[in-house]
PLY file of the C-alpha trace (Angstrom):
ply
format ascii 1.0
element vertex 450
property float x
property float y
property float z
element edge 449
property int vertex1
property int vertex2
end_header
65.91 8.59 142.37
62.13 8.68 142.92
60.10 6.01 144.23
57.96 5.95 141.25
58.95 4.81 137.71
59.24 7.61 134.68
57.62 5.55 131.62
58.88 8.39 129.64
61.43 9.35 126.57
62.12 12.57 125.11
61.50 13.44 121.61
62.77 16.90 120.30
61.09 19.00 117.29
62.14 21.82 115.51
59.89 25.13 115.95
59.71 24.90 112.92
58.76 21.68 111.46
57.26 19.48 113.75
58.36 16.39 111.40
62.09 17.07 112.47
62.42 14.64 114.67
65.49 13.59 116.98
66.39 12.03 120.32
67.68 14.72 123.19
71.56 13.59 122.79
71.54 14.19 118.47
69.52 17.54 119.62
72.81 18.75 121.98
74.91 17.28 119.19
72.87 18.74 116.35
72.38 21.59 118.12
71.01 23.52 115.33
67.88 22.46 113.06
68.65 22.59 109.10
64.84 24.77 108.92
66.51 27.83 110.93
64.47 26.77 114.17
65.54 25.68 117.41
64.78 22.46 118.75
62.12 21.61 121.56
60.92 18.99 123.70
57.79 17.24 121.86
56.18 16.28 125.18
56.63 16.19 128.59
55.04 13.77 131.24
53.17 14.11 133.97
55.41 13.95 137.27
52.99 15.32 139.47
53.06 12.24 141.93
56.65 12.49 142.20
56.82 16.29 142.76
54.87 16.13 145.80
56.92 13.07 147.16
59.74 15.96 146.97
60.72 17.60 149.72
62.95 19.94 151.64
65.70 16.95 152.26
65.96 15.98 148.28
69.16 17.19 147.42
69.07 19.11 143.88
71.35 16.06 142.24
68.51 13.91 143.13
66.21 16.10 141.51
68.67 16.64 138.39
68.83 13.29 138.44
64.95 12.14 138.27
64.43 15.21 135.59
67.12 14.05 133.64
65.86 10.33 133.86
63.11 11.96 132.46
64.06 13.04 129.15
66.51 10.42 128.48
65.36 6.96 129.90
64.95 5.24 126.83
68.60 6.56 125.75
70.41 6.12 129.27
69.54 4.27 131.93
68.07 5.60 135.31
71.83 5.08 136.80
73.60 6.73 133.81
71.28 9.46 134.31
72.02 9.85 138.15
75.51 9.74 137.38
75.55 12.88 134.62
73.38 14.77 137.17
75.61 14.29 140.06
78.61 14.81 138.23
76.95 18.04 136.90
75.88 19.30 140.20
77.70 18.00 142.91
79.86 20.97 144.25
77.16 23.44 143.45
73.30 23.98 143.79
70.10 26.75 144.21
69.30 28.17 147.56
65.64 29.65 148.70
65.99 31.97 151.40
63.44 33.77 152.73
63.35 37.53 152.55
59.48 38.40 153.72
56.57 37.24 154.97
55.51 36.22 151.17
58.70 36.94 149.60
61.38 34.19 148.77
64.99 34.48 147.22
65.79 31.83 144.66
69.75 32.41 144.43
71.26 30.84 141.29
74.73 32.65 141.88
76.36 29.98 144.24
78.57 28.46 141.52
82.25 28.33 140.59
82.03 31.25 138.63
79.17 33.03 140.52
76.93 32.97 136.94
73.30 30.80 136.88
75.30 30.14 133.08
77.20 27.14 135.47
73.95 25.35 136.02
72.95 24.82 132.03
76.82 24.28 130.72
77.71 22.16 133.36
74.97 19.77 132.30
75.16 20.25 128.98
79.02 19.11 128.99
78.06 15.95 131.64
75.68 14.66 128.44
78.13 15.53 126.27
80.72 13.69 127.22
78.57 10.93 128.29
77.62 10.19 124.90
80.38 10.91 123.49
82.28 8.03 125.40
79.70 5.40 124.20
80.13 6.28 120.30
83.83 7.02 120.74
83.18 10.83 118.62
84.29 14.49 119.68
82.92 17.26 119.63
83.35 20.97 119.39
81.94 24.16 121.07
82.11 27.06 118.86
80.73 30.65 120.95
81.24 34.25 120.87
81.67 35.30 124.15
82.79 38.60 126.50
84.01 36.16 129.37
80.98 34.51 131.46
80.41 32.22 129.17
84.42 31.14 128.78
85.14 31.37 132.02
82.27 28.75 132.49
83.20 26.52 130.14
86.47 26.53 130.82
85.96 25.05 134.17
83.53 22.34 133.13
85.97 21.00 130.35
88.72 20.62 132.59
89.84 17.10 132.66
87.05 16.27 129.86
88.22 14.19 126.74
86.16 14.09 124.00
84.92 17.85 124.05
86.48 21.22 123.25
86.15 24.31 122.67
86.46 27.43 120.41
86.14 30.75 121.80
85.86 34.45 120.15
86.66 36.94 122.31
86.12 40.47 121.12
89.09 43.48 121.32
86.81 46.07 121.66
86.07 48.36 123.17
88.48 46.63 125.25
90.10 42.89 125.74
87.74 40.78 127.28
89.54 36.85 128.26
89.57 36.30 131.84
89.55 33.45 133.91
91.24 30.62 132.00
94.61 29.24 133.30
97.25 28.79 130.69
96.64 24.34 131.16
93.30 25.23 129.28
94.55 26.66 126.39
95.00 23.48 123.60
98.65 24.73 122.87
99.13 23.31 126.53
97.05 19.87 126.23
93.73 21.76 127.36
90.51 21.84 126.22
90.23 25.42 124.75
91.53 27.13 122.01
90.25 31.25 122.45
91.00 33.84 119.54
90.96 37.31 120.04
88.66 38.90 117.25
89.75 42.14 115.68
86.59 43.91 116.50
83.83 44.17 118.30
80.91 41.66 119.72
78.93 41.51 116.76
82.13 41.05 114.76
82.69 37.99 116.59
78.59 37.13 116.52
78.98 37.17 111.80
81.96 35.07 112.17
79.83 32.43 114.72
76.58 32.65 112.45
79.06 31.96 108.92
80.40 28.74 110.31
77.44 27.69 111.59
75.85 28.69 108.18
78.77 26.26 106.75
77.06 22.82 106.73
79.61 20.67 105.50
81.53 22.15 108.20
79.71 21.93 111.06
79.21 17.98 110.21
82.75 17.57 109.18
84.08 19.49 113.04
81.17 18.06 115.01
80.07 21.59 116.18
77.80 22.77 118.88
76.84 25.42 120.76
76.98 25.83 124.52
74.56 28.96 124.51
70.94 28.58 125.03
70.31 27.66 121.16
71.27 24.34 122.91
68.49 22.63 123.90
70.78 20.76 126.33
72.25 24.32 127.96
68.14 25.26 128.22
66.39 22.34 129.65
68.80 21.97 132.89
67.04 25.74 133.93
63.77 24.09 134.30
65.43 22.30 137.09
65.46 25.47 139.46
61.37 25.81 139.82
60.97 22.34 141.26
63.66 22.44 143.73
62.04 25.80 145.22
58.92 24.32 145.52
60.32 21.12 147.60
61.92 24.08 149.51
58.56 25.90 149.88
55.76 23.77 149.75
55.40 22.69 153.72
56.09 26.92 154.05
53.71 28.24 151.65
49.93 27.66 151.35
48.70 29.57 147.76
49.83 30.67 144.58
53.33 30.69 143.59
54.71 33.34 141.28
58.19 33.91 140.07
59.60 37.28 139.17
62.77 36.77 136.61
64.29 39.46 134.36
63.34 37.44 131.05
67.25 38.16 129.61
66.60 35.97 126.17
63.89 34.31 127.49
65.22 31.26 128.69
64.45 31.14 132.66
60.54 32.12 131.40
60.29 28.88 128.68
62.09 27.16 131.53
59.52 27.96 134.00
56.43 26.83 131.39
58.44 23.45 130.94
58.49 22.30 134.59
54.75 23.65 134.82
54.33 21.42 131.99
55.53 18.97 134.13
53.02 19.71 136.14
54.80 21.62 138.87
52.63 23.55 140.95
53.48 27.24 139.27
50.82 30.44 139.30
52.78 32.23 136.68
55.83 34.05 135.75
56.26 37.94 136.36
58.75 39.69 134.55
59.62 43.55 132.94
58.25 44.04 129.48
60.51 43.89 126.62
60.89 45.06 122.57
58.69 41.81 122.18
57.02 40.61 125.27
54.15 43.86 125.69
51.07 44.28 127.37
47.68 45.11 125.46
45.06 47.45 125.95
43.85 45.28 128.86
46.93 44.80 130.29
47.15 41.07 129.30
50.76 39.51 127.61
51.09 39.84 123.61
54.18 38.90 122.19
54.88 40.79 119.24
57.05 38.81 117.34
54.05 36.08 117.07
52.65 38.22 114.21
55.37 37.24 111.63
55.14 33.64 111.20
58.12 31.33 111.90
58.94 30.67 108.06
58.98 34.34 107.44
61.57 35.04 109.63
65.42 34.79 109.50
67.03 31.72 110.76
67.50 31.54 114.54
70.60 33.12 115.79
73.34 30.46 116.94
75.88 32.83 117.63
73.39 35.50 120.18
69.86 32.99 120.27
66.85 34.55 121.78
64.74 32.03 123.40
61.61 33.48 122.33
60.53 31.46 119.61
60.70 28.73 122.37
58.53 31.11 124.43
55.86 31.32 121.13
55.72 27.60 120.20
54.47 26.96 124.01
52.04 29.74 123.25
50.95 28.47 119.76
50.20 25.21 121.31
48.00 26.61 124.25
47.02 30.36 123.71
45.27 30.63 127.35
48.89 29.99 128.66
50.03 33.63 127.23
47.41 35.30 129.15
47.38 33.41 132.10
51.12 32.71 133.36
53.08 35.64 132.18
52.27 38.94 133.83
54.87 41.45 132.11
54.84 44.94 134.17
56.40 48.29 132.62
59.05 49.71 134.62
61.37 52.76 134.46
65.17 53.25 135.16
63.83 54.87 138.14
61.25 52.08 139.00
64.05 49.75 138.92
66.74 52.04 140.72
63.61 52.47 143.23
63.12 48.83 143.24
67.34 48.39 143.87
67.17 50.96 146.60
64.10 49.24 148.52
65.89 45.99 148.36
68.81 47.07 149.86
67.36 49.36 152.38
64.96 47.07 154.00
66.27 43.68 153.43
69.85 44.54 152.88
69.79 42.40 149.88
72.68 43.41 147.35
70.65 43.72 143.76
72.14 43.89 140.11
69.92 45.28 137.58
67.97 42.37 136.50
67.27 41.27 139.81
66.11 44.77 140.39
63.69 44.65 137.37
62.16 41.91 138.11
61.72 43.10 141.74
59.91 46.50 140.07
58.09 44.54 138.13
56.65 42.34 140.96
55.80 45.59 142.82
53.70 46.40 139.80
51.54 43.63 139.44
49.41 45.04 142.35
46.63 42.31 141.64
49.49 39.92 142.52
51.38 41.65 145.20
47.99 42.46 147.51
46.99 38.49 147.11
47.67 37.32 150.51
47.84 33.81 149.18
50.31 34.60 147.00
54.16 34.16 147.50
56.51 35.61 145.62
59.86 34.05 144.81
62.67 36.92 143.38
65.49 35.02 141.19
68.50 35.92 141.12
70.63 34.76 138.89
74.36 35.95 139.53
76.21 37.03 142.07
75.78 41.02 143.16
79.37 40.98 142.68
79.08 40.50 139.22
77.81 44.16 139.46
79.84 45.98 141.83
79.73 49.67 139.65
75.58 49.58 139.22
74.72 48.21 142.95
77.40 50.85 144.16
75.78 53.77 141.93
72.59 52.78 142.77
72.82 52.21 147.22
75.88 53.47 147.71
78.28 50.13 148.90
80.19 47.71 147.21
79.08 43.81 147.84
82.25 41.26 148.79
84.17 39.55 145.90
84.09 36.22 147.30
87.56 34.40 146.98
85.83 31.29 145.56
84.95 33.20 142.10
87.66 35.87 142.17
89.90 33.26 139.33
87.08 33.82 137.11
87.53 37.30 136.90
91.61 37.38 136.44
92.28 38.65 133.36
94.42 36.57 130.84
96.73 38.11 128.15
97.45 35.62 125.06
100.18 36.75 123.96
98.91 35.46 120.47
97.66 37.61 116.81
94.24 39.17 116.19
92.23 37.75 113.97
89.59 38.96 111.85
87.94 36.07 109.38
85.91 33.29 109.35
89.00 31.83 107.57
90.93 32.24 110.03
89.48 30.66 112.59
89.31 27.56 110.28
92.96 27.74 110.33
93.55 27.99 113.45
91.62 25.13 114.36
93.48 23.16 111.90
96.40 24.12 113.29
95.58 23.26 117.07
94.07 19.80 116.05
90.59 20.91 116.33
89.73 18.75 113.35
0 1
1 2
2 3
3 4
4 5
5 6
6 7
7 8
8 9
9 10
10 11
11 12
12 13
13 14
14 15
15 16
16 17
17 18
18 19
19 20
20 21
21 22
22 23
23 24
24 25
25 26
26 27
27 28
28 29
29 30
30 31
31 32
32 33
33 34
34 35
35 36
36 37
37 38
38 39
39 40
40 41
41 42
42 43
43 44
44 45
45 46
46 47
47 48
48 49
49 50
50 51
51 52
52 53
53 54
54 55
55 56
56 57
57 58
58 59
59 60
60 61
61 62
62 63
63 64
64 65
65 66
66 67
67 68
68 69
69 70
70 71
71 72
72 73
73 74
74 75
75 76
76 77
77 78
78 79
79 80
80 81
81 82
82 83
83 84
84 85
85 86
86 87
87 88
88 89
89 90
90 91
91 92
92 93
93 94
94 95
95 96
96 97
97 98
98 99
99 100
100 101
101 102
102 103
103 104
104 105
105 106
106 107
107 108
108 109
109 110
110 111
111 112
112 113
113 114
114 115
115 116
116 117
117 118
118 119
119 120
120 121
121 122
122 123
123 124
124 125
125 126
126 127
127 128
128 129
129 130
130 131
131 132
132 133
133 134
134 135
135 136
136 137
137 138
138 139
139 140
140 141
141 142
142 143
143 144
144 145
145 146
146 147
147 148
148 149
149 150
150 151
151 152
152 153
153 154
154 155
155 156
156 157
157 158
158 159
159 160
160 161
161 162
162 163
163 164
164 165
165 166
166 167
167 168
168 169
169 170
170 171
171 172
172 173
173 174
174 175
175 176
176 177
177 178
178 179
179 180
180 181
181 182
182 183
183 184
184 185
185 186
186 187
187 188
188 189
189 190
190 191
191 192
192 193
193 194
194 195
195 196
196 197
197 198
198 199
199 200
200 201
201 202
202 203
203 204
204 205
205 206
206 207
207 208
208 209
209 210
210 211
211 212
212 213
213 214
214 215
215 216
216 217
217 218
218 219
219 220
220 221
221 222
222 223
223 224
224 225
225 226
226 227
227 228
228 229
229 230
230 231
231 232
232 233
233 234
234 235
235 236
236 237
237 238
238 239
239 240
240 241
241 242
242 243
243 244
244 245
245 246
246 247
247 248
248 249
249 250
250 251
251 252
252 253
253 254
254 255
255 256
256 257
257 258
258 259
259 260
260 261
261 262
262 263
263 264
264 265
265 266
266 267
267 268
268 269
269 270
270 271
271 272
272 273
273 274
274 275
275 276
276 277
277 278
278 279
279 280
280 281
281 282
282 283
283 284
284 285
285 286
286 287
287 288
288 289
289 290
290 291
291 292
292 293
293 294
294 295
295 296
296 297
297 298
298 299
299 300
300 301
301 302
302 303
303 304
304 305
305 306
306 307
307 308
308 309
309 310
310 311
311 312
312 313
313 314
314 315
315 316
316 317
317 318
318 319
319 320
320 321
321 322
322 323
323 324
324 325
325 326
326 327
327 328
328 329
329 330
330 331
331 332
332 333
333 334
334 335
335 336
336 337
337 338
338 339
339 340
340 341
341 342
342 343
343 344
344 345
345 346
346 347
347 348
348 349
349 350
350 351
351 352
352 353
353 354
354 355
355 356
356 357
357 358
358 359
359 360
360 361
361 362
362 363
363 364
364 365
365 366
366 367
367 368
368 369
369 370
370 371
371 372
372 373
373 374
374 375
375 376
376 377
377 378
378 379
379 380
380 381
381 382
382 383
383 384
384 385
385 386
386 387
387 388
388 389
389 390
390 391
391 392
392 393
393 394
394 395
395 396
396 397
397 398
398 399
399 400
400 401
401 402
402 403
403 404
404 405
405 406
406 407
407 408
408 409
409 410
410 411
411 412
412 413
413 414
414 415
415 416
416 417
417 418
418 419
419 420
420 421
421 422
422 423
423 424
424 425
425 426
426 427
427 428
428 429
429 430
430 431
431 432
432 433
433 434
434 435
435 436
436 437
437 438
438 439
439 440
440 441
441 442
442 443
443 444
444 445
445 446
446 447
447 448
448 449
């Protein structure tokens, strides 16, 4: 814990309606606003005096810890929030590792499952469960998922008693469950109960988004998400940027700019939290998207900010896209758009280019979005020719996670490591597709769910 005190408590608001108001542990409970918006932090302190007391000896549970202090001090106390961070974090963390003279790795991929997805769920179940134990409730995790995101959980739950979980897992194209052991499922006193949807992804997205649409449901099952439409699965990712800087700041003299592949937009509103905690951040680079453009003068736009908020449908619990987050930030501060995301238009071939580059002179293994946000970097010539500027690549899973792109794209296959092979062994059920929303109400009846 930091020398200085955090005389600070987090509020959370809906996108939507700023007069939705709830603490951070009803917003991970709650996970979903009744207006169809997602929930965000109201305001965020200043813990610029305690940033630059970081340094390269404060371990990342320390960090975790403070940050997590942070949005929950008037809920938890300081120790309760050391303890959920440390619990969270303490057989995993980041590493910065430096590739170039102005070029920094910011590896997110050294976690039981070799996914950045560890970071935010293993949190997310910590607070959980925390809170849980004080009021004596349960409560349920209800996601569509192709295996990351199951594989994940089902580590974190293990040994966890007031939290489980429901998991879709699509048939096609083909089966998808891997890396639960049979003491997980509920049928064997564990914490997860996974069904096997007769269909594809999206099949398994409509039957997420009509439960969720089910009030009386969701109240009467306690359920949540453990996606990123969880505030609580979002906020742990702002934890990355200020470790890297108390990893950089005695190494590096100017600007610091991160280049991310913005996925749903998470690690981008991430990055704009902690720099609203006033962590020393130049901007964000990242490969333009459907939404996220660049206008006539090569500034960010984000098209979706046309249509306004209560035009639009509700936010997506079952496949969220962060970038309503990303919009509200905007909303609030319009010079922020302009001035701390620099998108960049790549190609395939850019980012094959970019892949190939990587490899060659660094022998860095990179997957595609790790690649694209490389490319993108190498774009933003104003940016890359700054020789006060560093630039710090994330990646955020394991190369491995990628074997048949990295070995299209260089030519070599990088090492399963033995750690995160069990997350990859595929499971067979043994148990009937399902195809209904009413279905998987009876099946969680019949497991105990509720």
């Amino acid at each position: 814990m930091s020398k200085f005190d955090i005389l600070f408590y987090m509020k959370c608001i809906s996108t939507r309606n700023s007069a939705i108001q709830v603490d951070f542990a009803q917003a991970i409970r709650d996970c979903m606003p009744n207006d169809g918006g997602l929930f965000i932090p109201e305001d965020f302190e200043d813990l610029r005096r305690w940033l630059l007391y970081t340094n390269e000896k404060t371990s990342f549970t320390s960090i975790a810890g403070t940050l997590t202090s942070a949005f929950l001090k008037d809920e938890f106390s300081p120790i309760i929030c050391e303890t959920i961070a440390y619990n969270a974090f303490k057989n995993f963390e980041p590493q910065i590792k430096k590739i170039d003279e102005r070029l920094y790795a910011l590896e997110l991929f050294h976690t039981p499952t070799g996914s950045h997805k560890d970071f935010g769920i293993s949190f997310l179940i910590n607070v959980l469960e925390t809170t849980l134990t004080m009021t004596g409730e349960k409560a349920v995790f209800l996601d569509a998922t192709v295996g990351e995101l199951g594989s994940s959980l089902a580590k974190m739950l293990r040994g966890k008693k007031n939290l489980k979980a429901v998991l879709l897992y699509p048939t096609l194209p083909k089966r998808k469950i891997r890396g639960l052991l049979p003491s997980d499922f509920v049928w064997n006193g564990g914490n997860i109960l996974p069904l096997e949807i007769d269909g594809m992804e999206e099949d398994c997205h409509k039957i997420v988004r009509e439960l969720f649409s089910d009030r009386d449901f969701v109240k009467k099952t306690s359920l949540t998400a453990a996606n990123t439409a969880n505030i609580g699965r979002l906020l742990p990712q702002s934890f990355f940027y200020p470790f890297a800087f108390s990893r950089l700041k005695k190494n590096v003299k100017g600007d610091i700019f991160y280049a991310v592949e913005p996925g749903n937009y998470s690690n981008l509103v991430a990055g704009l939290y902690s720099w609203k905690l006033s962590l020393p951040l130049k901007g964000l680079i990242c490969p333009t998207t459907k939404e996220l453009k660049l206008d006539m003068t090569g500034k960010c736009i984000v098209m979706d900010g046309m249509v306004d908020f209560k035009n639009r449908e509700k936010s997506d619990p079952a496949s969220p896209s962060n970038l309503e987050r990303l919009e509200e930030i905007f909303d609030a501060n319009s010079l922020m758009l302009r001035n701390f995301i620099f998108p960049a238009e790549i190609s395939e071939i850019e980012r094959t280019q970019a892949a190939q580059e990587l490899f060659k002179k660094y022998g860095i293994f990179a997957d595609k979005a790790t690649a694209g946000a490389f490319a993108a970097a190498q774009k933003r010539s104003e940016i890359k020719n700054d020789d006060d500027a560093t630039i710090v690549l994330v990646f955020r899973d394991h190369p491995a996670l990628s074997t048949g792109y990295i070995s299209h794209t260089v030519g070599e296959e990088p090492t399963f490591p033995d750690e995160i092979k069990q997350a990859f062994e595929k499971v067979n059920l043994g148990k009937p597709k399902i195809k209904t929303a009413r279905e998987v109400k009876e099946k969680m009846k019949e497991y105990g769910i509720f």
